[in-house]
C-alpha positions in Angstrom: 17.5 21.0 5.8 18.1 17.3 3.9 14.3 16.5 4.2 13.3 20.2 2.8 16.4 21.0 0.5 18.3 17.6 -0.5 15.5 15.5 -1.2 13.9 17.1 -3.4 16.5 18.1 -5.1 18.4 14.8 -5.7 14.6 13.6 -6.6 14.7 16.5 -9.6 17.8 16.0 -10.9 16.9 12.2 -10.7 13.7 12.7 -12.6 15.5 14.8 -15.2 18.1 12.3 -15.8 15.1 9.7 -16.1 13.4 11.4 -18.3 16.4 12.1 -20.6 16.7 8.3 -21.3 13.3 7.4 -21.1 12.9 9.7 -23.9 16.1 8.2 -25.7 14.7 4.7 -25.8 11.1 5.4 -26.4 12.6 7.1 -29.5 14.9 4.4 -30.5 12.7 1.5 -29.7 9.3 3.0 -30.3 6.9 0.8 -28.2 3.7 1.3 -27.8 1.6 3.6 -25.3 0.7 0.7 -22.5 4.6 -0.4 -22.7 5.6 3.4 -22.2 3.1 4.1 -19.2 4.4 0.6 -17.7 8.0 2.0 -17.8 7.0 5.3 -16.9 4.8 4.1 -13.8 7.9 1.6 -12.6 10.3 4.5 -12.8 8.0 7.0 -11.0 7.3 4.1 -8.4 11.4 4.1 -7.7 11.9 7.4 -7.2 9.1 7.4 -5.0 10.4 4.6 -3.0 13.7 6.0 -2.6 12.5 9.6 -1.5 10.5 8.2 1.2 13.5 6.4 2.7 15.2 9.8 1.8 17.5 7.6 -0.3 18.6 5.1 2.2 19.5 7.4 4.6 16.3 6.3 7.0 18.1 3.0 7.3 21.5 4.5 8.4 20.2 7.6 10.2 17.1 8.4 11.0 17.7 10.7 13.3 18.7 12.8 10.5 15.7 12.6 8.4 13.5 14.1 11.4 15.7 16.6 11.7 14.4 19.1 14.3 10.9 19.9 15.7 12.0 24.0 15.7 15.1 26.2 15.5 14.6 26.5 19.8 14.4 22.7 19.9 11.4 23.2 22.1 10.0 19.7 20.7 12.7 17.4 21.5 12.7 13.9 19.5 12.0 11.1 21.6 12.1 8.5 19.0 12.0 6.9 15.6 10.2 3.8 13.8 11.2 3.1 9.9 8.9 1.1 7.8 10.5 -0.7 4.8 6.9 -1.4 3.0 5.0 0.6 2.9 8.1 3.1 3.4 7.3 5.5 6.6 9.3 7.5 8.6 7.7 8.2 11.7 9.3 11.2 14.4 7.7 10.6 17.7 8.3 14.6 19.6 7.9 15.2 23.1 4.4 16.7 21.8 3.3 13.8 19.9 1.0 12.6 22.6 -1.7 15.6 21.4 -0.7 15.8 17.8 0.6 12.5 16.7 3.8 11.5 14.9 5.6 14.1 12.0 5.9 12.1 8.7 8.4 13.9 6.7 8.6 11.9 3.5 5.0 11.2 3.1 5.5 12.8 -0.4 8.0 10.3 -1.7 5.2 7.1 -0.5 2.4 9.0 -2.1 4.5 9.2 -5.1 5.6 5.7 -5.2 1.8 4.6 -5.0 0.7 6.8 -8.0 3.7 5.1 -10.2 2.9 1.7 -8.8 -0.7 2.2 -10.0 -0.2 3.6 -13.1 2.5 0.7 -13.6 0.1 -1.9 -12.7 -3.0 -0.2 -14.6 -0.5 -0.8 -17.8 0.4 -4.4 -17.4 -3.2 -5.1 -17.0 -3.5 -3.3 -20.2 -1.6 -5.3 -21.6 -2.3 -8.9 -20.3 -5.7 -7.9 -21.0 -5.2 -6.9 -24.6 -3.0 -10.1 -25.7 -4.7 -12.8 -28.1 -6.0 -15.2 -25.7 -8.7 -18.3 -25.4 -10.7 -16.7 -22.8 -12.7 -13.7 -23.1 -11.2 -10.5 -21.9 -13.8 -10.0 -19.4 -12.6 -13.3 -17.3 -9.4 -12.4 -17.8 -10.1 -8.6 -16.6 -11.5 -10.1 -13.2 -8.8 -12.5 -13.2 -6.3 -9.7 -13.3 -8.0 -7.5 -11.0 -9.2 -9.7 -8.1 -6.2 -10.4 -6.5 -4.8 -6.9 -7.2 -7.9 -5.6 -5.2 -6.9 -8.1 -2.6 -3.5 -6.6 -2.2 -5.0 -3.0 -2.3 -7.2 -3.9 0.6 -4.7 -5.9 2.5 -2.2 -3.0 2.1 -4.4 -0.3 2.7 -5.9 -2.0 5.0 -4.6 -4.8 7.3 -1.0 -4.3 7.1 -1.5 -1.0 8.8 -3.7 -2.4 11.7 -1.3 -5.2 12.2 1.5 -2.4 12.4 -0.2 -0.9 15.7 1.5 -1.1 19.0 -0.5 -2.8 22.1 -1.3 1.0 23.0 -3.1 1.6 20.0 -4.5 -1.4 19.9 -6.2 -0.9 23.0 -7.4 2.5 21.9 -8.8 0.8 18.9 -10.7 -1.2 20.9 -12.2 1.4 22.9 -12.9 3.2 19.9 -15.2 0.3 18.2 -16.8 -0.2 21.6 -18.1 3.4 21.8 -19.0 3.7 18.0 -22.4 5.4 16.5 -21.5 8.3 18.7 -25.0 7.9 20.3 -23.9 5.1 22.5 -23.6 5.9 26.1 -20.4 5.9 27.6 -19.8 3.3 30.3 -16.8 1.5 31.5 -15.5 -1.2 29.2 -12.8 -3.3 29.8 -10.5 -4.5 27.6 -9.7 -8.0 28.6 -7.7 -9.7 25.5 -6.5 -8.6 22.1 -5.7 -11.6 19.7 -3.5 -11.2 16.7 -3.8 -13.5 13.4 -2.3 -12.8 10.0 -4.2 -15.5 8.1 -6.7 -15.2 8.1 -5.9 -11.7 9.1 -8.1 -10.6 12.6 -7.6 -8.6 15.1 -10.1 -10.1 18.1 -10.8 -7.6 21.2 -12.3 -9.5 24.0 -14.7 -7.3 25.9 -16.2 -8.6 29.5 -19.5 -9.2 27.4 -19.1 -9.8 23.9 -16.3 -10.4 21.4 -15.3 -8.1 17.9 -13.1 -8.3 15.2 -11.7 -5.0 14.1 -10.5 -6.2 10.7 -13.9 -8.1 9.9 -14.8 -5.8 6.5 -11.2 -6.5 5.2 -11.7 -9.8 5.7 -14.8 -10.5 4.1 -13.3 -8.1 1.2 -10.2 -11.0 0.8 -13.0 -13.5 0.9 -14.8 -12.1 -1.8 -11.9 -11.3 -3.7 -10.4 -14.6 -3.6 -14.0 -16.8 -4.5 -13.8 -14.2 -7.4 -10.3 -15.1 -8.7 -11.2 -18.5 -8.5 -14.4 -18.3 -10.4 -12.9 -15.8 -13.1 -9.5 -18.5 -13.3 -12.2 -21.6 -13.6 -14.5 -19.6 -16.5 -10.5 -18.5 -18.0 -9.6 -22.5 -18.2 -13.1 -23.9 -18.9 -13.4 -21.2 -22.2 -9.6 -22.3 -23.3 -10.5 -26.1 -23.1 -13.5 -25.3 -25.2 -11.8 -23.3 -27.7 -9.0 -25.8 -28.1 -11.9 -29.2 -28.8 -13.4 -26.8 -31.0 -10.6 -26.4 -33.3 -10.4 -27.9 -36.6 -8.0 -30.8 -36.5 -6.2 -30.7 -39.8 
């Protein structure tokens, strides 16, 4: 009933009232289309966040976000994990073994990304657009490199680094036995090392060693060397154009 009814209800009325006085001050203050997509996109990216935690209420009681599996209660809930960031409620049922957890305000994180995106699209937009030494170019990759980084470390790592020993293991397993093709044979799973920087996640087999999070990593990698070249072209083209000035 809350996560069917209430929620999206309270999100309605909440995105009526938004749009009342979003309407109010882009009439008043008249700002242009990036500032009105930024304010749009950070108000979208709100709401979002506070549907997913069905407005607090996954912090005080989960229990009742979940709800119940069917009217019979022939899927009893066994438990509950709550993710601040990226907001996730996760109900673990007595059948979750086969079909995995029930994620009942996936709606409100999906929703979150979008405004987050279109929120950050629009400052770009604008950083991008300002008078500025440096070509826009360099400071479009100077922008964008480290927001790919956070894409592909949120997307990415901070989900693997999220999984329980469990699933670990089964991740393990899973790399081990990947094309499809490969034979099946017994592997043993003898270590499973953790690191957050730079982010890993190291499965020791009897045989040979792999690290499940290698493409993210070489994705920060490249992302970072790029910031760095993109900054050093930003500064090198804003020293040039300030000698190059006419001294008066």
């Amino acid at each position: 009933m809350l996560v069917f009814y209430a929620v999206p209800l309270v999100s309605l009325f909440l995105f009526a009232a938004g749009s009342v006085a979003y309407l109010l001050w882009a009439a008043r203050r008249r700002p242009s289309r990036q500032v009105r997509w930024a304010v749009a996109g950070a108000c979208v990216a709100v709401l979002g966040y506070a549907g997913a935690v069905a407005y607090g209420l996954a912090f005080t009681d989960p229990v009742q976000v979940c709800g119940q599996k069917t009217l019979d209660n022939d899927f009893p809930l066994v438990r509950v994990s709550v993710d601040v960031f990226p907001p996730d409620v996760a109900c673990y049922w007595t059948d979750s073994g086969t079909y995995g957890p029930s994620h009942p305000t996936v709606l409100g994180t999906w929703v979150m990304w979008a405004g987050a995106g279109v929120l950050v699209v629009a400052l770009s937009v604008i950083l991008i657009g300002r008078k500025s030494r440096a070509s826009r170019w360099v400071r479009a990759g100077a922008i964008w490199s480290p927001l790919a980084a956070a894409m592909i470390w949120v997307i990415g790592v901070g989900p693997a680094m999220e999984l329980s020993r469990t699933e670990l293991y089964d991740e393990c397993l899973h790399h081990k036995t990947v094309p499809p093709e490969t034979k099946l044979i017994r592997i043993d799973v003898q270590d499973i090392e953790r690191t957050v920087l730079p982010p890993s996640l190291t499965c020791t087999y009897s045989d040979s060693k792999a690290d499940l999070l290698a493409p993210e990593q070489t994705g920060l990698l490249g992302c970072g060397v790029a910031f760095v070249a993109f900054a050093g072209v930003a500064l090198s083209q804003a020293a040039r154009a300030g000698r190059s000035r006419p001294r008066t």
